[in-house]
N, C-alpha and C positions, 0 to 999 in steps of 0.2 A: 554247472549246477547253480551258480549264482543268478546268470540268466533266467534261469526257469525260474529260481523260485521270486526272481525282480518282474519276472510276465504275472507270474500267479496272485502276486501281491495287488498288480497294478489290476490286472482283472478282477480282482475283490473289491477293490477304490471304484472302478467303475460301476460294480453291482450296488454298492455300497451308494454310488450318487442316484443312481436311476432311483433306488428306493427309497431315498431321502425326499428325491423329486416327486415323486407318486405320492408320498405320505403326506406333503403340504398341498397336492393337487386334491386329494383328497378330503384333507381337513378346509380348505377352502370352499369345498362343494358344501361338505357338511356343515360350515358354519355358516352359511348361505341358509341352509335349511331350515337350522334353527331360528337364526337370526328372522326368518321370513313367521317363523311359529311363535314368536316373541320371547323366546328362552334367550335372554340374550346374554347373562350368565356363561352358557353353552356355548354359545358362538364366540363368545371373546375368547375363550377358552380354546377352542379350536382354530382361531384366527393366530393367537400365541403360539401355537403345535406346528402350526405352519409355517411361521415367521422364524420358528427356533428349526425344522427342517431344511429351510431353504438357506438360513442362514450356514449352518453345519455342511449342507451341498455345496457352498461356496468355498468352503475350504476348500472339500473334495479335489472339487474342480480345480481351482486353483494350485493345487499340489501337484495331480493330474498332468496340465496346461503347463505347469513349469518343468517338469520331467519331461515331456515328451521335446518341451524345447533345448535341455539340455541334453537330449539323446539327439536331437537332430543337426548338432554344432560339428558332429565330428568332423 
């Protein structure tokens, strides 16, 4: 039971980075946008969204990346 719910967990962390990583790929585009429409207000704004995403994925990852290497020491 502990197994599953340590897969279930780790597969959420994984959903959980992809979406981090999309939401700053995203707001990057988007502040591209703006940036280019001179709202630049907006674009710092979504530059920061992005910056606070990727940074949060990095955990992720990192958490991730360190489980998987203590699973793999056995």
């Amino acid at each position: 039971m502990l197994a599953t719910q340590s897969d279930a967990i780790e597969d959420a962390l994984w959903i959980a980075l992809r979406a981090l990583e999309e939401k700053a790929s995203l707001s990057h585009r988007m502040a591209a946008r703006m940036q280019a429409r001179k709202q630049t207000l907006a674009a710092q704004r979504l530059k920061e969204e992005a910056q606070s995403a990727l940074e949060r994925s990095a955990i992720i990852r990192e958490v991730l990346l360190k489980d998987n290497t203590n699973t793999n020491v056995d």
